[in-house]
N, C-alpha and C positions, 0 to 999 in steps of 0.2 A: 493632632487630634481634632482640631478645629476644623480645619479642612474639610475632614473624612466626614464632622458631622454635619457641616453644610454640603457639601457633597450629596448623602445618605437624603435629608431633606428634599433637597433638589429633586434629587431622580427617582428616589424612593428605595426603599430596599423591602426586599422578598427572601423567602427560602425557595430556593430551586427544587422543587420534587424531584425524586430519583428516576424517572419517567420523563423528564424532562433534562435532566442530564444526560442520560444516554441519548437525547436527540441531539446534542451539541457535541457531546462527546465524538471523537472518532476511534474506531474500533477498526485494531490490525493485525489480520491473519497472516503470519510465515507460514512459504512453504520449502521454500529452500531457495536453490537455486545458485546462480554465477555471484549474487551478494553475497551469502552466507558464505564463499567455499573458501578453504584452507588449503593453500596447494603445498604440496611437500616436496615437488621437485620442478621443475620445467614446465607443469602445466599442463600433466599426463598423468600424477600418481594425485589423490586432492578427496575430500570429504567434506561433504556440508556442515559447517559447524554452528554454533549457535547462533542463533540472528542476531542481527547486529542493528537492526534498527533503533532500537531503546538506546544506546550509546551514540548512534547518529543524533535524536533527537533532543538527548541532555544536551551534550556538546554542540548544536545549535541555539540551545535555553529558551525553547520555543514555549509561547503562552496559548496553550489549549491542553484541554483533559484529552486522555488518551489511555487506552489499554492496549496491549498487548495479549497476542496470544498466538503459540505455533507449532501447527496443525500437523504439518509436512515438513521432515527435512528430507526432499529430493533434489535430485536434478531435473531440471523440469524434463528433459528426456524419457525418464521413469514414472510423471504421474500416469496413472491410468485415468480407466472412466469412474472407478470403485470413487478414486482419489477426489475428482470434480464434484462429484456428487454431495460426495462427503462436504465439501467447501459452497457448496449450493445451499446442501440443509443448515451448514453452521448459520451462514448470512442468513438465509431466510426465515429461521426463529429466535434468531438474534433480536434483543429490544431495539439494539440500536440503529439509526438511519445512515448513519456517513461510514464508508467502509473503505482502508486501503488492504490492498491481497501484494506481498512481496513473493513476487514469482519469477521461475528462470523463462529469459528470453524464447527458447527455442520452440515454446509449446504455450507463451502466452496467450495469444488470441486465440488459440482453438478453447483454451479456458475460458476466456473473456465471453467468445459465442456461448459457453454454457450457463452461464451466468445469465445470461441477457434475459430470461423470464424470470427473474427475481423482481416484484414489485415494489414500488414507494419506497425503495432505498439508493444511494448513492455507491455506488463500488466502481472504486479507480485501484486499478493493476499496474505495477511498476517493478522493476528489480535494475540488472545493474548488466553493463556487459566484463568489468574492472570490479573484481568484488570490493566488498568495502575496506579490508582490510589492508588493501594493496596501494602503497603510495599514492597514486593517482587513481581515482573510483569515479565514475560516474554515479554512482551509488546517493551519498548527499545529495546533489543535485536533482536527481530524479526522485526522490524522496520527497523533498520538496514543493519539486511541481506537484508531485502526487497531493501532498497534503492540503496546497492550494486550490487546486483543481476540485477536490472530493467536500470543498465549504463552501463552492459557487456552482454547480453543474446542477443541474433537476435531475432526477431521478432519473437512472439509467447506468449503463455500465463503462468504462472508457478505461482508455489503455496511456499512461501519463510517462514519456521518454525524450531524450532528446531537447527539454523545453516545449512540448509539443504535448498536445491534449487530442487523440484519437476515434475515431469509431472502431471498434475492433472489426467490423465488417469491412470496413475499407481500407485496409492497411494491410503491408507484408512485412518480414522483416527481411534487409538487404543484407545476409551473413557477410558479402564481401569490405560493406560500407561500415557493418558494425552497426545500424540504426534501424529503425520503423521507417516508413516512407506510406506515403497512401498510393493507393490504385485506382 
């Protein structure tokens, strides 16, 4: 107790306003995607199941405030434009400034471009090619970056895979390779 009160002294202590926590906070929209999926057989029959971030996140014991929320359970094959949109206006009257989107691979960056006239916020996109549920996931890992990435980046939108921090403009993804690559 001694400690904490010279501590407290030292640095001084404050109450965080609730406006000021959602700017430290990070705010995380599901949409579905190769994380979320439940497959039932080979890799052919499968359903997007509940996200799975929240359970990444515990089982890392990671120290930052964080919500959850999600939006879409698709295959990213299936968002539309209704669906971007939709995830354009959440982030954009959203209080918060630091934003991760868990999204399926195959229609990431055409997301990402939509996104890109969203001002004075942080939004980094990530999902998995190995859902998370599956012995080995890239899932964690790119979780990660993401979370990393979207507490140092200026405002802007980026795509976090691979160990690797993106423009969505300059990037494809190499379905043979399984990864992002730039162009």
């Amino acid at each position: 107790m001694a400690v904490a009160a010279a501590v407290a002294a030292v640095v001084g202590s404050r109450k965080v306003e609730d406006s000021e926590r959602r700017n430290m906070e990070i705010k995380i929209y599901t949409t579905g995607g190769t994380i979320d999926k439940v497959y039932f057989d080979k890799k052919s029959k499968y359903e997007v199941g509940e996200p799975t971030v929240e359970q990444i996140l515990r089982e890392a014991q990671v120290n930052f405030d964080y919500e959850c929320e999600s939006l879409l359970k698709k295959d990213s094959l299936d968002i539309t434009k209704d669906d971007r949109r939709l995830l354009f206006d959440q982030i954009s009257s959203d209080d918060h400034k630091h934003f991760i989107v868990i999204h399926g691979t195959d229609t990431m960056i055409e997301t990402a471009q939509e996104l890109r006239g969203i001002p004075n916020k942080v939004v980094v996109l990530t999902g998995a090619i190995e859902p998370a549920r599956s012995k080995v996931s890239d899932a964690p890992f790119n979780i990660g970056t993401a979370v990393a990435a979207v507490q140092v980046l200026p405002a802007g939108v980026y795509i976090a895979f691979n160990g690797r921090i993106y423009d969505p403009s300059k990037i494809r993804k190499n379905v043979e390779l399984n990864r992002f690559e730039e162009i």
